[in-house]
Kinemage of the C-alpha trace (Angstrom):
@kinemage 1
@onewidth
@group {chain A} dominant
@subgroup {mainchain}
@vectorlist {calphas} color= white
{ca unk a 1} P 102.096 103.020 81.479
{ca unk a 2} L 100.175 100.263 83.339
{ca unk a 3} L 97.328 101.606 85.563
{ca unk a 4} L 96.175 99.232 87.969
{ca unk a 5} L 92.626 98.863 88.721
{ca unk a 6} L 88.949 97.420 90.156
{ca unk a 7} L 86.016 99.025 88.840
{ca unk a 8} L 84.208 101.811 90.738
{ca unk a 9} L 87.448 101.908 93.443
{ca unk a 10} L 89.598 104.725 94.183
{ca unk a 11} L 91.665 103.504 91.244
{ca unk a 12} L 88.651 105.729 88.795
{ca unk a 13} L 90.615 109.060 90.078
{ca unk a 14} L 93.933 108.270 88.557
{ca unk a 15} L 91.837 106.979 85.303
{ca unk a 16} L 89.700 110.539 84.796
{ca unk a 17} L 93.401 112.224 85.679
{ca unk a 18} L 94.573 110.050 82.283
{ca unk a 19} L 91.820 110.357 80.259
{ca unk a 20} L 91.229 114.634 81.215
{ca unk a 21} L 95.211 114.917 80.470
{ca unk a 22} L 95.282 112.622 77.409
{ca unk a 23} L 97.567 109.772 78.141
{ca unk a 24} L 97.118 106.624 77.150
{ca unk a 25} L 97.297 104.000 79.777
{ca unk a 26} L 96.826 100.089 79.714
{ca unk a 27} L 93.848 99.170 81.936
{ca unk a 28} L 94.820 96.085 84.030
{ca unk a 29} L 92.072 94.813 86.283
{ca unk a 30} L 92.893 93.404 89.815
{ca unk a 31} L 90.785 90.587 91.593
{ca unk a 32} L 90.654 92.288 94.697
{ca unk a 33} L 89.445 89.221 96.677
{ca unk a 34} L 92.483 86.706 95.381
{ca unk a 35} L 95.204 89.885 94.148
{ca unk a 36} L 95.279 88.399 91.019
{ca unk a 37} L 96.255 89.908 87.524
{ca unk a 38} L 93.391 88.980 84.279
{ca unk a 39} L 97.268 86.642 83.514
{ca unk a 40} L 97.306 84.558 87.003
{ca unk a 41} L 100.120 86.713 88.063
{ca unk a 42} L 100.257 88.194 91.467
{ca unk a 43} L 99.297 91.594 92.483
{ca unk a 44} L 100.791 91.791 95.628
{ca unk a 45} L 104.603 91.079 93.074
{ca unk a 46} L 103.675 94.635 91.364
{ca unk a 47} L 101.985 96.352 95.018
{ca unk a 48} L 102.709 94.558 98.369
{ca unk a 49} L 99.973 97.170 99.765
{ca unk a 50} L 97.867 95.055 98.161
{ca unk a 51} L 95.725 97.747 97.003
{ca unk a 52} L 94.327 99.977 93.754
{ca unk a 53} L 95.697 101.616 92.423
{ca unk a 54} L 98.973 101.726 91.365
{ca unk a 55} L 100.202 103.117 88.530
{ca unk a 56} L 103.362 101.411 86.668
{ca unk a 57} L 105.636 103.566 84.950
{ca unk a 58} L 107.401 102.554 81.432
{ca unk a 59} L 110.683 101.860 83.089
{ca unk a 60} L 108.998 99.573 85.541
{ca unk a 61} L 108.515 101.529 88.669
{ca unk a 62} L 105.525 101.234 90.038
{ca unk a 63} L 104.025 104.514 91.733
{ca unk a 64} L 100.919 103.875 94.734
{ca unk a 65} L 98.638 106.251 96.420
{ca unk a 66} L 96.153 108.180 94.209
{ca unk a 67} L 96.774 111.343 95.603
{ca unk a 68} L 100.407 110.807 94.303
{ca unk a 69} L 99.646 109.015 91.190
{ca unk a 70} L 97.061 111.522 89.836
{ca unk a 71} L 99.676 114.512 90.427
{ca unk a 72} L 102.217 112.572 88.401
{ca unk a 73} L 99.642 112.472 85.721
{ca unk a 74} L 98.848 116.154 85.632
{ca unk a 75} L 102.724 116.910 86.083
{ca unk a 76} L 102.987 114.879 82.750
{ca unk a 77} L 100.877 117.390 80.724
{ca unk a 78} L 100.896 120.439 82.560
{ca unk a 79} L 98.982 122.441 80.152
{ca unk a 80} L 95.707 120.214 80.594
{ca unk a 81} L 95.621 122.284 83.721
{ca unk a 82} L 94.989 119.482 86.260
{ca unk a 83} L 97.289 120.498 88.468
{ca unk a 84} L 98.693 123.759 89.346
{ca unk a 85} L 102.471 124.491 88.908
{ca unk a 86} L 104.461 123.149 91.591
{ca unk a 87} L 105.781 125.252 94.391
{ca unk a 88} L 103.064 127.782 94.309
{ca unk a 89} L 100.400 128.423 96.915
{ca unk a 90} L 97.811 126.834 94.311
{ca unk a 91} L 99.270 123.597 94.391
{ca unk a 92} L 99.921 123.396 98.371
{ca unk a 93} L 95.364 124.302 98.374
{ca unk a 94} L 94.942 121.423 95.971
{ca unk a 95} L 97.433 118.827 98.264
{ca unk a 96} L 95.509 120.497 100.993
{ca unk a 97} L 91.963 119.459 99.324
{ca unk a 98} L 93.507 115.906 98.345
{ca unk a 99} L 94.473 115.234 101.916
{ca unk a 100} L 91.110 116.050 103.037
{ca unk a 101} L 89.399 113.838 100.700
{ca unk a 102} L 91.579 110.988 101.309
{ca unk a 103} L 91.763 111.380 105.263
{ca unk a 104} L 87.790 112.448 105.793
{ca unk a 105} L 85.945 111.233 102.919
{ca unk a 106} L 87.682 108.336 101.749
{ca unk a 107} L 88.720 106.768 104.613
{ca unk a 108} L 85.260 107.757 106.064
{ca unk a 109} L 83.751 105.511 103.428
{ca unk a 110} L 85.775 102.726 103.635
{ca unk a 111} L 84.023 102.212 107.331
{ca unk a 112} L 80.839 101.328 105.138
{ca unk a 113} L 82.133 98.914 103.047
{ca unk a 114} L 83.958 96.560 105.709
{ca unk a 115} L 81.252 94.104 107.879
{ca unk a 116} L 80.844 96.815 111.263
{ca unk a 117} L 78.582 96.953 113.122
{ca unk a 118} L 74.987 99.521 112.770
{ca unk a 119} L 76.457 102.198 115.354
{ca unk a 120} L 79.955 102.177 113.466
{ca unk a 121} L 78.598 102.673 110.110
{ca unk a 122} L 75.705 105.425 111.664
{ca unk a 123} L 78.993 107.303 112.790
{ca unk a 124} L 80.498 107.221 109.555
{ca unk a 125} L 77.338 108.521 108.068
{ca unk a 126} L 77.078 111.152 110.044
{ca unk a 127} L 80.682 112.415 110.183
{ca unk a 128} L 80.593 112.224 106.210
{ca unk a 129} L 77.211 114.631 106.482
{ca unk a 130} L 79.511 116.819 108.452
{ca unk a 131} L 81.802 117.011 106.055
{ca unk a 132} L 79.694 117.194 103.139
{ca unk a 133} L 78.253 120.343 104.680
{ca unk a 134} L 81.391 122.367 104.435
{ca unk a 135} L 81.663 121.113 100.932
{ca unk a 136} L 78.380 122.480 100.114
{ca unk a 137} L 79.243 125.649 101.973
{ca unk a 138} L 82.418 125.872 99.846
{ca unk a 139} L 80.579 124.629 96.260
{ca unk a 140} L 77.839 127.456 96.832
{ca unk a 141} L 80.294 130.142 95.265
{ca unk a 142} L 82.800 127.857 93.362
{ca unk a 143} L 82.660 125.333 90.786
{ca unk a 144} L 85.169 123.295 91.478
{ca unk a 145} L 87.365 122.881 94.519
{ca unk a 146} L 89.839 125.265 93.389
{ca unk a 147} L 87.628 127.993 91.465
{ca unk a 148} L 86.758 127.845 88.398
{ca unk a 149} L 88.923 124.893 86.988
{ca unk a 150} L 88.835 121.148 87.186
{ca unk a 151} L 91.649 119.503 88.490
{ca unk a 152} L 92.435 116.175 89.943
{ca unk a 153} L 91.103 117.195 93.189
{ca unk a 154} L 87.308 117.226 91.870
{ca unk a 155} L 88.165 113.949 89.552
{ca unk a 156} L 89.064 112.090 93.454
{ca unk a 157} L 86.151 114.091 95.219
{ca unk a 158} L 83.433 112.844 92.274
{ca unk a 159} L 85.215 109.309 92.422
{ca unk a 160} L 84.487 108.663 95.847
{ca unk a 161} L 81.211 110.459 96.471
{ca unk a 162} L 80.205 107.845 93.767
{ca unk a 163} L 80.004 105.558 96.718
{ca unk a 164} L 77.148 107.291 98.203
{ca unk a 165} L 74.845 105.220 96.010
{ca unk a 166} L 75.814 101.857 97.384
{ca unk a 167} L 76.408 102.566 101.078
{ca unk a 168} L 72.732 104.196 101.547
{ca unk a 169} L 74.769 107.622 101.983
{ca unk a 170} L 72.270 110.160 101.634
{ca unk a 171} L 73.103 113.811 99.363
{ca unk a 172} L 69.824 114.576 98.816
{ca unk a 173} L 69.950 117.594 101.528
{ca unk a 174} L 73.223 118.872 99.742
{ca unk a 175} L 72.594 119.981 96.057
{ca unk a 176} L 75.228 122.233 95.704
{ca unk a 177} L 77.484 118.890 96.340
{ca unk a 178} L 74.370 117.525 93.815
{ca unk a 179} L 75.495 119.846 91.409
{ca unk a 180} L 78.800 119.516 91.517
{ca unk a 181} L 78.470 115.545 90.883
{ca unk a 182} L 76.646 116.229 87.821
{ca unk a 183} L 78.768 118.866 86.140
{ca unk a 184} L 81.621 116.432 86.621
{ca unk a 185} L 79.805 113.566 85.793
{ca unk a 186} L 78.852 115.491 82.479
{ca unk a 187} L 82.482 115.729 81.410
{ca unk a 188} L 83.549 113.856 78.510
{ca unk a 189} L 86.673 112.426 79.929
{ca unk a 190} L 84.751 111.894 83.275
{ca unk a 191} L 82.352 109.473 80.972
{ca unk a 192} L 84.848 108.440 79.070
{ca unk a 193} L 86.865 106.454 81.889
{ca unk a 194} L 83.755 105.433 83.596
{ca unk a 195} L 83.049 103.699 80.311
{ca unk a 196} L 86.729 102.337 80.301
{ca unk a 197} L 85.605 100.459 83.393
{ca unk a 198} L 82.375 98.939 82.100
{ca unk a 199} L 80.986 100.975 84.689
{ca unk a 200} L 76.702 102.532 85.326
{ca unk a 201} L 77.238 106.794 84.605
C-alpha cells in the first residue's frame, strides 16, 4: 500500500495508524503547492480532491479522508486494538470522537493556515480554546479518548494539535491536553512515523 503524504499534514494520522498496527506502507510525498508526485506524475490522477492523504490500496484503489483511511488500517489488524470491533457502541464513540476532531479541530485549524484576516484567525483561536476545554475536562479522568487505550482517535487528535506550535495556538492553560500530547508523543510508533517524515518530535 501507497500512503500519500506532506510532512506535518493530516496525512501523519493515517502514518501513526500504520506504524501502531504494523503495516508496512510506501511513503510517497506530495508537492502540495504544484500536486506533484517525487516522479513528475500528477497527484490530482491518484486524488482529484487534491488533498493528503490518500491511501492506495494494492489492487489500485485509492481510499481518501483520514478518518476513513485510519479505520481501514486498524480494521486490517484488529488485534493492535486501534479500533474497536465494528458494530458495537465502542466504535460508533470513536466515529463520534473522529467527527469531532475533523469538524471542530481540524477544520478549526485550517482557518490559521490560509491568508485571513486578524479577527478571522482570533475567532478560530478562541473557538479551538473552547474546544480544548472540554478536552481537558474529558482527559482529567481518562487517558486517552476512549479510556484507557490508544486508538486512532488520539493518533488524529495528537496529529493536529501538533499545529498549535506554528499557528501561535496557545495550550499552555490546558495541561491535561499537555499531558496527553506527551504520552502520545512518547510512543514508539508515534516517534517512529514522525521520524518517517523527517519531521522535529
Amino acid at each position: 500500500m501507497k500512503l500519500y503524504f506532506s510532512p506535518g499534514a493530516c496525512s501523519l494520522s493515517p502514518n501513526i495508524a500504520a506504524h501502531e498496527a504494523g503495516l508496512d506502507l510506501q511513503l510517497v510525498q506530495v508537492d502540495m503547492r504544484s500536486k506533484k508526485l517525487p516522479n513528475g506524475g500528477d497527484f490530482l490522477a491518484i486524488n482529484p480532491k487534491g488533498y493528503v492523504p490518500a491511501l492506495e490500496l494494492d489492487d489500485g484503489a485509492v481510499l481518501t479522508e483520514g478518518p476513513a483511511i485510519v479505520q481501514y488500517l486498524a480494521d486490517l489488524k484488529p488485534d493492535a486494538g486501534l479500533a474497536p470491533a465494528a458494530g458495537t457502541m465502542a466504535r460508533y464513540r470513536l466515529q463520534e470522537w473522529l467527527t469531532f476532531i475533523g469538524t471542530e479541530i481540524h477544520k478549526t485549524f485550517s482557518a490559521l493556515f490560509a491568508p485571513n484576516p486578524d479577527e478571522v484567525k482570533d475567532n478560530a483561536r478562541k473557538r479551538l480554546a473552547a474546544r480544548f476545554a472540554l478536552l481537558e475536562k474529558h482527559f482529567a479522568s481518562e487517558e486517552y479518548l476512549l479510556g484507557g487505550r490508544f486508538t486512532v482517535a488520539d493518533g488524529y487528535l495528537y496529529t493536529v494539535l501538533r499545529w498549535s506550535r506554528v499557528t501561535g495556538v496557545d495550550l499552555e492553560p490546558f495541561e491535561k491536553l499537555r499531558a496527553f500530547m506527551e504520552r502520545v508523543g512518547a510512543r514508539p510508533a508515534v516517534q517512529a512515523a514522525i521520524a518517517a517524515e523527517k519531521l522535529k518530535g
